[in-house]
Structure formats: C-alpha cells, structure tokens
ChimeraX commands (.cxc) that place a marker at each C-alpha (Angstrom):
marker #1 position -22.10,21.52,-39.42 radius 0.5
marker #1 position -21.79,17.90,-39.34 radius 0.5
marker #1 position -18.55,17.72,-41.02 radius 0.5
marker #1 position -17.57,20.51,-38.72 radius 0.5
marker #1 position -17.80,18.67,-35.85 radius 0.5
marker #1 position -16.31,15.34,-37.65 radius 0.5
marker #1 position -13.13,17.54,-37.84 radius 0.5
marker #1 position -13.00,19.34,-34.55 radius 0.5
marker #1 position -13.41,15.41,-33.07 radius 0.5
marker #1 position -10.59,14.27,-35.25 radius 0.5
marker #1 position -8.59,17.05,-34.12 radius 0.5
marker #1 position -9.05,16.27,-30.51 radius 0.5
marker #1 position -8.45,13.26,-30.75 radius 0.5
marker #1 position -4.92,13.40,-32.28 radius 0.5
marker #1 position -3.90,15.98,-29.62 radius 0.5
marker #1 position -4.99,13.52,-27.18 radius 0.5
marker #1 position -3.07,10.75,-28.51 radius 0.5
marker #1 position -0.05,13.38,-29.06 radius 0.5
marker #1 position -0.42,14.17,-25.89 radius 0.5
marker #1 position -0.41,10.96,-24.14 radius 0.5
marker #1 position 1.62,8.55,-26.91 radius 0.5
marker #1 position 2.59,10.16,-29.80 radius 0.5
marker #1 position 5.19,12.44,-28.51 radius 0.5
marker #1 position 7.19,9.50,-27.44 radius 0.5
marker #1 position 7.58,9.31,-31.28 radius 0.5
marker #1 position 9.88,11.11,-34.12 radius 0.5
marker #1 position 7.20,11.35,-36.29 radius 0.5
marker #1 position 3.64,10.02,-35.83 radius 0.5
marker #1 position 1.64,10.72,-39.42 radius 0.5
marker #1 position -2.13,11.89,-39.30 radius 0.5
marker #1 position -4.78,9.29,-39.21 radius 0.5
marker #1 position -2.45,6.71,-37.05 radius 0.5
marker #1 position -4.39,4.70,-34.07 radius 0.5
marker #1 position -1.64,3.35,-31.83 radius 0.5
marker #1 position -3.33,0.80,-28.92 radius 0.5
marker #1 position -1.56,0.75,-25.71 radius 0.5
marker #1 position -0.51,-0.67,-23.73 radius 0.5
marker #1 position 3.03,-0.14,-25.52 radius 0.5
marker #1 position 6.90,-0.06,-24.80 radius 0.5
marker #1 position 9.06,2.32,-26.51 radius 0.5
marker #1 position 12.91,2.74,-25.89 radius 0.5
marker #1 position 14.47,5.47,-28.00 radius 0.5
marker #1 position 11.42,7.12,-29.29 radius 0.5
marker #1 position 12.79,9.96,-31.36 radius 0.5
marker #1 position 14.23,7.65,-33.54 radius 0.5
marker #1 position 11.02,5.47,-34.78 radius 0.5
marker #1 position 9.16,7.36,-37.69 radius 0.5
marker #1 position 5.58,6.05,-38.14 radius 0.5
marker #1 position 3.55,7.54,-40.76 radius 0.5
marker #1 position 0.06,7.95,-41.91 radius 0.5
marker #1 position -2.83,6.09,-41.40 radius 0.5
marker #1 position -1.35,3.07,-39.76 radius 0.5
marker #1 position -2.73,0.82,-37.11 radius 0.5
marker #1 position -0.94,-0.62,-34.73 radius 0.5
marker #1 position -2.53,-2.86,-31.83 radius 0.5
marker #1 position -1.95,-3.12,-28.19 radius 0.5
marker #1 position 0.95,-4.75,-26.83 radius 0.5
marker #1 position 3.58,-3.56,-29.25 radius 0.5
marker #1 position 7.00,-3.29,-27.65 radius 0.5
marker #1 position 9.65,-1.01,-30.10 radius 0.5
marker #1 position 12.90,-0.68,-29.16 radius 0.5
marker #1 position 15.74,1.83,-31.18 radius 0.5
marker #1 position 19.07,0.81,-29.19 radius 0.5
marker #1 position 21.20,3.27,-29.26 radius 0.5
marker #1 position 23.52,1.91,-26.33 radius 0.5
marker #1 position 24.83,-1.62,-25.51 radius 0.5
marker #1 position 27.80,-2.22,-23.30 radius 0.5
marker #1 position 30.26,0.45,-24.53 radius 0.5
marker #1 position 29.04,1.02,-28.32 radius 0.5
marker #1 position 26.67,3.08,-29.16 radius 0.5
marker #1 position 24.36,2.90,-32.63 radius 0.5
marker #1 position 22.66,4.79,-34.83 radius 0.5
marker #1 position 19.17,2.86,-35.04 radius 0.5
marker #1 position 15.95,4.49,-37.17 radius 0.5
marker #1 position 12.52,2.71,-37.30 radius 0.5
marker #1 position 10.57,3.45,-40.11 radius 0.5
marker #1 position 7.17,2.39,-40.58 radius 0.5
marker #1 position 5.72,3.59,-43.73 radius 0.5
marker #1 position 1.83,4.64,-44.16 radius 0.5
marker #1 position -1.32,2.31,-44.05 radius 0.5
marker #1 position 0.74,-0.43,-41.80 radius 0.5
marker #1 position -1.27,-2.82,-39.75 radius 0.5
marker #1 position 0.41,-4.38,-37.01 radius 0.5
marker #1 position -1.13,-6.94,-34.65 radius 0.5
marker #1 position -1.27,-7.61,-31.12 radius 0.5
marker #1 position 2.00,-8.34,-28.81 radius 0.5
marker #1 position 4.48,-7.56,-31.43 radius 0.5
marker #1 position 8.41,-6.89,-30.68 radius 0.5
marker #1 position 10.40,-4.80,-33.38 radius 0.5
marker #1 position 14.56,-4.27,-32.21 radius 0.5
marker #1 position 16.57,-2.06,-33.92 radius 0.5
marker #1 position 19.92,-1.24,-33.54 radius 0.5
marker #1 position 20.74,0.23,-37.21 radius 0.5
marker #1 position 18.16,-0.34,-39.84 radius 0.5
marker #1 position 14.35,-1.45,-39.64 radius 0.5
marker #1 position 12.32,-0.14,-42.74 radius 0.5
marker #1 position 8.47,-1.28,-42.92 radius 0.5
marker #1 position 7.20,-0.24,-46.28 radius 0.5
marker #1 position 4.06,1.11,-47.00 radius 0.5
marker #1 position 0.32,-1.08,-46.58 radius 0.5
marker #1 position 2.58,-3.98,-44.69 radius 0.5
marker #1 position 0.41,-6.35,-42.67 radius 0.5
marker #1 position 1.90,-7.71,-39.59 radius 0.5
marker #1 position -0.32,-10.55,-37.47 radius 0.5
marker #1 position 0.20,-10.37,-33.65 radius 0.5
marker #1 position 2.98,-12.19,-31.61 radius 0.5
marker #1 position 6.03,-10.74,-34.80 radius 0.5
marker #1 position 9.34,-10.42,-33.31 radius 0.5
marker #1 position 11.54,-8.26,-36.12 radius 0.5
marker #1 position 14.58,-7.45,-35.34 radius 0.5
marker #1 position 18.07,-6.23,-37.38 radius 0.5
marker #1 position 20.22,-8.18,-33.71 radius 0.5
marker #1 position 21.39,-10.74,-32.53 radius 0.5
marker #1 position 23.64,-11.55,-29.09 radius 0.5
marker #1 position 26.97,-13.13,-29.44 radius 0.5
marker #1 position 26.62,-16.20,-27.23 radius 0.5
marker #1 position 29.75,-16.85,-24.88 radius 0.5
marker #1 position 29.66,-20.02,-22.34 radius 0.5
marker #1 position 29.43,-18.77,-18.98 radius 0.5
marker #1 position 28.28,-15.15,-20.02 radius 0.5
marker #1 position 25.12,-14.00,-19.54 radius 0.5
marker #1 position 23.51,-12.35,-22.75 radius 0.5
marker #1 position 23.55,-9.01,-20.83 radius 0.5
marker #1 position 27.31,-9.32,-21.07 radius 0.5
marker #1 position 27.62,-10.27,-24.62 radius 0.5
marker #1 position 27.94,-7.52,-27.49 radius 0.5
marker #1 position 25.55,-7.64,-30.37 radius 0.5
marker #1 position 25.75,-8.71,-33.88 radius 0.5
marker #1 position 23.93,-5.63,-36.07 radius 0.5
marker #1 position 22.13,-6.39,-39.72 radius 0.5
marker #1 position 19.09,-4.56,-41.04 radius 0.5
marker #1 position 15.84,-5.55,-42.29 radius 0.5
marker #1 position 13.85,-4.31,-45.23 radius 0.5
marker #1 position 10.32,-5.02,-45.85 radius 0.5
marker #1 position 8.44,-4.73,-49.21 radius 0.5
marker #1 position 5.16,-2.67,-49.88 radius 0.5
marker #1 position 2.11,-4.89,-49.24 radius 0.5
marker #1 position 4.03,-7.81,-48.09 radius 0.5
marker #1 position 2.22,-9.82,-44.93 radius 0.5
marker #1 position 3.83,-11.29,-42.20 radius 0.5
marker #1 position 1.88,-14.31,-40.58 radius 0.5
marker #1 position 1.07,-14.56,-36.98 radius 0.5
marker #1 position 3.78,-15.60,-34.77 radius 0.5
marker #1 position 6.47,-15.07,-37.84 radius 0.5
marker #1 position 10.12,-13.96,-36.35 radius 0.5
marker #1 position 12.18,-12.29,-38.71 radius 0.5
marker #1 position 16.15,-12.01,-37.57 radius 0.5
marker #1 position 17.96,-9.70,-39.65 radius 0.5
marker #1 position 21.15,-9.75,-38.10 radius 0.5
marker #1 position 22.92,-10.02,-40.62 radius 0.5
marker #1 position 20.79,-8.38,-43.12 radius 0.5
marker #1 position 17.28,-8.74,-44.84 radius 0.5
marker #1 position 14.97,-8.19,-47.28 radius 0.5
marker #1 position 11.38,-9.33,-47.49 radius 0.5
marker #1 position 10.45,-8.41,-51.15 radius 0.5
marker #1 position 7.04,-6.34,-52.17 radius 0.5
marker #1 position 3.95,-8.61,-51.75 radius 0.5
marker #1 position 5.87,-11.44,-49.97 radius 0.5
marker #1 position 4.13,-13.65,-47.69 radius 0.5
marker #1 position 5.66,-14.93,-44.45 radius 0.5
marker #1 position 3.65,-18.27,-43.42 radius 0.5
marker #1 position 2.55,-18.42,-39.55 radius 0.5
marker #1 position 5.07,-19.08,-37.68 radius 0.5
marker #1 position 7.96,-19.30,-39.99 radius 0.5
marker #1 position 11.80,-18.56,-39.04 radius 0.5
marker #1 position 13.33,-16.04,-41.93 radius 0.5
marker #1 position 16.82,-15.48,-41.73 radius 0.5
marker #1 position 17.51,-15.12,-46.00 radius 0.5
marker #1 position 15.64,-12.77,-48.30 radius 0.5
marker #1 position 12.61,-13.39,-49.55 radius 0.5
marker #1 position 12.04,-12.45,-53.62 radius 0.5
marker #1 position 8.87,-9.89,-54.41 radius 0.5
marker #1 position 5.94,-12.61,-54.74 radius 0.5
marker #1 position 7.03,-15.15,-53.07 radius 0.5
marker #1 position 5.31,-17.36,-50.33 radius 0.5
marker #1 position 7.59,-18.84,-47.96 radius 0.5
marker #1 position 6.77,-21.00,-44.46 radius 0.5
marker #1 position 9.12,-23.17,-42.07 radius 0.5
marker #1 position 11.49,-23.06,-39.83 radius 0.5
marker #1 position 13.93,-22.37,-41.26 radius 0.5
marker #1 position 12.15,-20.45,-43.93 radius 0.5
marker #1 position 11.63,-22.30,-47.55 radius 0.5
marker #1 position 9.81,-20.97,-50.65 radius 0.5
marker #1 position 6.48,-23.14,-51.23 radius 0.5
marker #1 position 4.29,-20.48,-53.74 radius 0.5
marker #1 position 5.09,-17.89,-56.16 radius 0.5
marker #1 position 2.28,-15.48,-58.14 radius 0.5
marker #1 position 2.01,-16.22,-61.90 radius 0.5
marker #1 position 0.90,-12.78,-62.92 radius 0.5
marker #1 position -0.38,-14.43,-66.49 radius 0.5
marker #1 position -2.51,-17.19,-64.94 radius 0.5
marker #1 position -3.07,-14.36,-61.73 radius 0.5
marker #1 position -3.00,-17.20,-59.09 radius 0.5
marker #1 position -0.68,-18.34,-56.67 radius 0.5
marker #1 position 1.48,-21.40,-58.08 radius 0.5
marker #1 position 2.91,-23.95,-55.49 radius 0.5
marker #1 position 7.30,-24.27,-56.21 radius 0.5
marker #1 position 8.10,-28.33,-57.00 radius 0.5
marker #1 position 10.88,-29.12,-54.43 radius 0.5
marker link #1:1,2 radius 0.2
marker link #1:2,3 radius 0.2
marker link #1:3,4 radius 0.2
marker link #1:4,5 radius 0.2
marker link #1:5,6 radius 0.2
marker link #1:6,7 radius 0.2
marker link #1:7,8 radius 0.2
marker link #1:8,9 radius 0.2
marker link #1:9,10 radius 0.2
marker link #1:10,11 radius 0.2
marker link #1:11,12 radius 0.2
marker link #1:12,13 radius 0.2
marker link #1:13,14 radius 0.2
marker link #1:14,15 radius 0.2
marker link #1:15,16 radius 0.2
marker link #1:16,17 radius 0.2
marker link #1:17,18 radius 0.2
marker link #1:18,19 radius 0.2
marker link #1:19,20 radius 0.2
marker link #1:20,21 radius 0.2
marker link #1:21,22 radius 0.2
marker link #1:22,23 radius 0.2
marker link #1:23,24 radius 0.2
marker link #1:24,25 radius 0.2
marker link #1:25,26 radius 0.2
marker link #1:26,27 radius 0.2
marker link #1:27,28 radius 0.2
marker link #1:28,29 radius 0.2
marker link #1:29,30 radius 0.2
marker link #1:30,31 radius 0.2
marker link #1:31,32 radius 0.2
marker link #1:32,33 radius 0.2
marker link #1:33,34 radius 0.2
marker link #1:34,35 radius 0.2
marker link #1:35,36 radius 0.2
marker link #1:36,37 radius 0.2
marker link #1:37,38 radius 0.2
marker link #1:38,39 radius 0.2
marker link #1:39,40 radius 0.2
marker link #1:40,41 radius 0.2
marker link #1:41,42 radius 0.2
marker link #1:42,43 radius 0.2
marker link #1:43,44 radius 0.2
marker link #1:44,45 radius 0.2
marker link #1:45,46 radius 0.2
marker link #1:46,47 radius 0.2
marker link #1:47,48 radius 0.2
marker link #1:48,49 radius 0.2
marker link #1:49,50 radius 0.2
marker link #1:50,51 radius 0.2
marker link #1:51,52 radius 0.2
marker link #1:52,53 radius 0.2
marker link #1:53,54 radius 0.2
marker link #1:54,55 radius 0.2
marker link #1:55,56 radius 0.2
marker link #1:56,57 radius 0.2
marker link #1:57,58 radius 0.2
marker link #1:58,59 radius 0.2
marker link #1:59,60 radius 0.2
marker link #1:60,61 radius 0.2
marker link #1:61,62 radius 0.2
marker link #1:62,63 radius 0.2
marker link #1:63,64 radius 0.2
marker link #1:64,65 radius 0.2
marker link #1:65,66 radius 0.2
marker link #1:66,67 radius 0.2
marker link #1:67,68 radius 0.2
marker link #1:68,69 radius 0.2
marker link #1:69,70 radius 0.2
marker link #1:70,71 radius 0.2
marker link #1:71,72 radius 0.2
marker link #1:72,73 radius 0.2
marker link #1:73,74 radius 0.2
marker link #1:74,75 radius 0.2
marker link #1:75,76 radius 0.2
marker link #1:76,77 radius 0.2
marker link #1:77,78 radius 0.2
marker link #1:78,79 radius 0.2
marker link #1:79,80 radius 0.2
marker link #1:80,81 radius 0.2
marker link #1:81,82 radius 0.2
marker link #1:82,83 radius 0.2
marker link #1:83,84 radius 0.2
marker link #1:84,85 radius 0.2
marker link #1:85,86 radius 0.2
marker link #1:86,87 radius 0.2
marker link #1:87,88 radius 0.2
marker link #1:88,89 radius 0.2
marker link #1:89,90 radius 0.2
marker link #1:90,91 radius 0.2
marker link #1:91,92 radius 0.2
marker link #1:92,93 radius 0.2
marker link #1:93,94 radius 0.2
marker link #1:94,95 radius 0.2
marker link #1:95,96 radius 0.2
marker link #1:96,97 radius 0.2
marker link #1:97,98 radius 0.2
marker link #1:98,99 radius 0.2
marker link #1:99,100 radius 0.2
marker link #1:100,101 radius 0.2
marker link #1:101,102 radius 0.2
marker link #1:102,103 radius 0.2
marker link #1:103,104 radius 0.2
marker link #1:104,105 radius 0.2
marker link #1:105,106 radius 0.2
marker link #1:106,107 radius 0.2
marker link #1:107,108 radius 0.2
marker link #1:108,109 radius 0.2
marker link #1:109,110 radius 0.2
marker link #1:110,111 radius 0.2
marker link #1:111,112 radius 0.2
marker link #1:112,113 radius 0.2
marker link #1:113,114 radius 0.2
marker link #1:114,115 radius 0.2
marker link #1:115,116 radius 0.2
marker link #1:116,117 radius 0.2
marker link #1:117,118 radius 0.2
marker link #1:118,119 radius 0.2
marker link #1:119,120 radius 0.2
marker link #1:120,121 radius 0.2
marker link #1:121,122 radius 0.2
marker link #1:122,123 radius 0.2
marker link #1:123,124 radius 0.2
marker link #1:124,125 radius 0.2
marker link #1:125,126 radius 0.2
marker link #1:126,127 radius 0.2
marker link #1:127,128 radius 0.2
marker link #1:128,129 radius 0.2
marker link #1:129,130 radius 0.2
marker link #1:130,131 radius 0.2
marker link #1:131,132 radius 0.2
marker link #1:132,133 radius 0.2
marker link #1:133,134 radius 0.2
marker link #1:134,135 radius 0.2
marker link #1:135,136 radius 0.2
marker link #1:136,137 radius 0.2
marker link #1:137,138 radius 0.2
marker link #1:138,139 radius 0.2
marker link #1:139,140 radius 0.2
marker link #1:140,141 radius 0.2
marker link #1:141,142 radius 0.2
marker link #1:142,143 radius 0.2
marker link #1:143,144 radius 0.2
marker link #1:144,145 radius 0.2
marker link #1:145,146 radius 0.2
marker link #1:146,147 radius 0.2
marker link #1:147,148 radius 0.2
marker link #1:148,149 radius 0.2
marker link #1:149,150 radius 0.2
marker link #1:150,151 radius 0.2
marker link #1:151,152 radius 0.2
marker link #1:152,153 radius 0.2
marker link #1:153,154 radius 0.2
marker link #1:154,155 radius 0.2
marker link #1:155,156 radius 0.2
marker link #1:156,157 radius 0.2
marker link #1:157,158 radius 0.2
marker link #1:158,159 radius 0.2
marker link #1:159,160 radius 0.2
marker link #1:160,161 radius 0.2
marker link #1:161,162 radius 0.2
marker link #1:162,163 radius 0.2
marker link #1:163,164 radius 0.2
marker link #1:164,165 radius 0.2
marker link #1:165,166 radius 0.2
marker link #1:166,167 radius 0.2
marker link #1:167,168 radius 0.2
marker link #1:168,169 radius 0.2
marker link #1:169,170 radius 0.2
marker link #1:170,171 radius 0.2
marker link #1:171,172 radius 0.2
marker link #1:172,173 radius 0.2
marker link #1:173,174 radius 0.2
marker link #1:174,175 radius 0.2
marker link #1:175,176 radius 0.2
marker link #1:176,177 radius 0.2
marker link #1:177,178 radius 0.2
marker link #1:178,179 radius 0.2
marker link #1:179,180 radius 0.2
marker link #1:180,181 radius 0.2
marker link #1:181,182 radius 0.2
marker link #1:182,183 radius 0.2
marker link #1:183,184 radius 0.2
marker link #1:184,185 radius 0.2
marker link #1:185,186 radius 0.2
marker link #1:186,187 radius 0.2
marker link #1:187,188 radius 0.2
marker link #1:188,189 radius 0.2
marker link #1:189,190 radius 0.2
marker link #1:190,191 radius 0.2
marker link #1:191,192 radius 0.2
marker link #1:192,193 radius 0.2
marker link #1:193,194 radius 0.2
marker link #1:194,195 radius 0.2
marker link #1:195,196 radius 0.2
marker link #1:196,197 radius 0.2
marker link #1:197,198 radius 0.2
marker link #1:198,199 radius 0.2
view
C-alpha cells in the first residue's frame, strides 16, 4: 500500500510539473525536478531527459529568429544532469549536454556570439553561430562561461575551473582554469590521480 501511494504521489507530481513547466519543453524525461523561477524562449526545441536537476534561475534560450535569419537551434540535455543556480544556456544551432554533466550556478553556455560594429547597438548586429559539445561526467565550475561560437567540445570527465573563459576544446580528462582557458591537470589512469601539466 505504501509503495502504492509512493507512485500515485510521483505521478501527481509530474502532471503538476507538466502542467505548469514541463510543457514549455520538447521533451522533459521522468524523474526531472526543474526549480523555477525559469526563462525559456523556444521551448519545443530543448530536449531534457531523465532524472536531471536543474535549479532555480535557469534562463534557456533556442533562437530561432535574429534580424532576418532564422536557425535551426536544439538543446539537448542528456539524463542525470545537475545544473546550478542562475545559469544561461543560448543556442542558436547546436548545444549537446551529455549525460551525468555537473554544472555549478552562475554558467553562461552558449554556441553565439554578436558581431560588434562601432556605432551599432548589439540588437542591430547579426550573430556569429558555433556549437558546443559537452562530455559525459564532465563538471563545469561555478561562474565558468563557455562561448562556442565558433565551435566546442568539452571532452568526457573534463573539468572547467571556477570561473574560467573556454573558447578551445578541452581533451577527455583534462583540468583546465583561466581566462583564457589553459590546461593545469590531467588523470593518470595507472597512478589513478590527478597529475598537474609542467608549463
């Protein structure tokens, strides 16, 4: 009877959270918790999947319109992501978050960025489109901004120090920090430790 009732609150639940959130959504998987409050501009084209949890304050924008072009953005967010307060992911062709990602609050992510012309505002300038791939299990360290304008990958495990700048890809087990990014640690899989890179 318990278990019963475990399930029947479970199910509520998610029709709540259809209900009021999830709809704004292409896909939201079972088992997701998504905090509000939240901003979402072209909903149907963000995929989120199972069991992910994603904090309040999270603004995700697909843009399929700027000036006169239109795009063909799609979020993905594979399962078991964790995302962190006050994030900001832009899209405007290609953001891919692979599966058990860990994202500490204040990320920006984003596959843009504005062409900058004197005496033009940026809502007058035209956008510069890239993508941005990141790895199973990789983390991404509080106030981190990722700018994949011109294409990125963050490899699987990869570790983005706090407030680091990443505009180059970073290998599978790597460590990197800075502004702009650098590579400071790699994993040695025989000695099964984290070994700091001689400059």
């Amino acid at each position: 009877m318990k278990e019963l009732l475990k399930k029947i609150y479970r199910t509520i639940k998610y029709l709540y959270n259809y209900i009021s959130c999830f709809r704004k959504f292409g896909r939201v998987g079972l088992r997701t918790t998504i905090n509000k409050p939240l901003r979402v501009v072209g909903g149907r084209r963000i995929y989120i999947g199972n069991s992910c949890f994603i904090l309040d304050g999270l603004r995700i924008e697909a843009i399929s319109k700027w000036l006169d072009k239109n795009y063909e953005p799609r979020i993905d967010i594979d399962d078991r992501v964790t995302v962190g307060q006050n994030c900001h992911f832009t899209c405007a062709n290609r953001l891919h978050i692979g599966k058990g990602v860990s994202i500490l609050p204040q990320v920006l992510i984003t596959d843009i960025e504005h062409e900058y012309i004197p005496d033009k505002s940026l809502r007058e300038t035209g956008l510069e489109v890239g993508s941005v791939e990141i790895g199973e299990n990789a983390v991404i360290g509080m106030g981190a901004r990722i700018l994949g304008h011109k294409g990125i990958k963050i490899g699987k495990s990869a570790i983005i120090g706090t407030n680091a700048v990443v505009t180059h890809d970073v290998p599978d087990y790597t460590m990197v920090a800075g502004i702009p990014e650098k590579v400071i640690k790699k994993y040695d899989f025989e000695l099964k430790k984290w070994i700091k890179v001689d400059e």
